[in-house]
C-alpha positions as CSV (number, residue, x, y, z in Angstrom):
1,X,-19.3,16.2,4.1
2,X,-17.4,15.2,7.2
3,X,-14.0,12.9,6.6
4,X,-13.4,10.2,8.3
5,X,-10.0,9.4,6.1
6,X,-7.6,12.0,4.7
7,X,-4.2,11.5,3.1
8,X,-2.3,15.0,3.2
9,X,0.9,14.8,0.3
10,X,2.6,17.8,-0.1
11,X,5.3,18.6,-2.9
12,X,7.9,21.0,-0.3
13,X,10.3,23.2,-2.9
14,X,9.6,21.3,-5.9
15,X,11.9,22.6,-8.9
16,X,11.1,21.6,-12.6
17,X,12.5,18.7,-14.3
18,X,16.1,18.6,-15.0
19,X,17.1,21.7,-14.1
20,X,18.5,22.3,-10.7
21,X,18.8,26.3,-11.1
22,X,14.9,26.8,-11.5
23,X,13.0,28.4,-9.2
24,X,10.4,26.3,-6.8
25,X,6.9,25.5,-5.9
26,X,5.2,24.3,-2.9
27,X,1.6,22.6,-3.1
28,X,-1.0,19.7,-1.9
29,X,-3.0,17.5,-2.7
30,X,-5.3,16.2,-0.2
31,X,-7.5,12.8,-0.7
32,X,-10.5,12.9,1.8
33,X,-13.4,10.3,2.1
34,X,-16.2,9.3,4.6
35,X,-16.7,6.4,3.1
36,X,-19.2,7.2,0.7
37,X,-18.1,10.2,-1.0
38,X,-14.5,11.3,-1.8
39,X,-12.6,14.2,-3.2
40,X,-9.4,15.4,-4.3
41,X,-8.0,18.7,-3.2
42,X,-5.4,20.5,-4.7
43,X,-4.2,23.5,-2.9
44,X,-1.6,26.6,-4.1
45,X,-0.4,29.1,-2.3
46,X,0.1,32.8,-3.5
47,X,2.3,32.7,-6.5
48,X,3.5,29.1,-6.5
49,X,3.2,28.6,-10.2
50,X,5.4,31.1,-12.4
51,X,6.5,31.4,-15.8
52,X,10.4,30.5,-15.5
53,X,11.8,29.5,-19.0
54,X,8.2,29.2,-19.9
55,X,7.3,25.7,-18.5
56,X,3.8,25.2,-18.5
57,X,1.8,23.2,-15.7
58,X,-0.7,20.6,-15.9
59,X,-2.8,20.3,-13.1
60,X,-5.4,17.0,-12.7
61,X,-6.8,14.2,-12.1
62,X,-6.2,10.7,-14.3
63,X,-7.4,7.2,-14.1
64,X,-4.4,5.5,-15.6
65,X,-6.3,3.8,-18.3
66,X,-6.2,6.5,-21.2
67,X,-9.7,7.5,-21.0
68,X,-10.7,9.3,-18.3
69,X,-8.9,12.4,-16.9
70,X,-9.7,16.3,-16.1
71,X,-7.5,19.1,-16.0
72,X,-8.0,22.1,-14.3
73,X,-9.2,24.9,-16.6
74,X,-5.6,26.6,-17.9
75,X,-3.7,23.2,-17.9
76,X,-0.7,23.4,-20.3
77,X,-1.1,27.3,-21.2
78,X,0.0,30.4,-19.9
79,X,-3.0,30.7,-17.5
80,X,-2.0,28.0,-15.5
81,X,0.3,30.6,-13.9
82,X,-2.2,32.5,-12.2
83,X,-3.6,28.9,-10.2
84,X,-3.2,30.7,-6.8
85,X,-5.9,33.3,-8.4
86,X,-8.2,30.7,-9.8
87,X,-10.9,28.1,-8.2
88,X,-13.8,25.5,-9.0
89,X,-15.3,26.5,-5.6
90,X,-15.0,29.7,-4.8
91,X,-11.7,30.1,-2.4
92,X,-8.4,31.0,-5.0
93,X,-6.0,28.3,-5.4
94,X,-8.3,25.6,-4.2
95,X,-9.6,22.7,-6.6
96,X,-11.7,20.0,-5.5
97,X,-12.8,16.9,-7.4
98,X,-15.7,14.5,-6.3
99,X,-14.3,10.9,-7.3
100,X,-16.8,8.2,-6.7
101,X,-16.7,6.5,-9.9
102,X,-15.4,9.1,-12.2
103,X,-14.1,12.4,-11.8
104,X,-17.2,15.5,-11.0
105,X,-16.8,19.2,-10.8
106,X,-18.4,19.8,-7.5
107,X,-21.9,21.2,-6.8
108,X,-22.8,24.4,-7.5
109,X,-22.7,26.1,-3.8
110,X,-20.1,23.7,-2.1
């Protein structure tokens, strides 16, 4: 896969909702095609997430028409703290979604 096309958004010292005292996180998503296949990145540096007042992340993709989504594995529990230590390819705090169509874990090996 070689882009031809990528949209870098990054979320700088993002604190949670509502509450200006909380500690914050820095990540990015990344949108990449070649004009046949594209993915999703989402990228997290070591010890972005953490547990303050126990807010839990959710961390996905979603369509926007109620049926299809997918959440990264740990979504909305206490795992979802360790996402800097986690991956769907290999490389921790790295997620990548093929979305041609639908949303695809990627290959096996890539």
């Amino acid at each position: 896969f070689s882009a031809t096309e990528v949209l870098i958004a990054t979320w700088d010292h993002v604190g949670y909702c509502c509450d200006e005292d909380s500690p914050t996180v820095t990540f990015q998503c990344i949108l990449a095609t070649d004009g046949i296949n594209s993915f999703v990145f989402f990228l997290y540096g070591d010890g972005e997430i953490n547990s303050y007042s126990g807010y839990r992340a959710q961390v996905g993709l979603n369509a926007g028409n109620g049926v299809d989504f997918i959440s990264v594995n740990g979504s909305l529990t206490n795992s979802i703290f360790n996402i800097d230590q986690e991956s769907n390819v290999g490389c921790p705090g790295v997620f990548v979604f093929k979305v041609n169509g639908g949303f695809q874990q990627p290959e096996s090996g890539r």
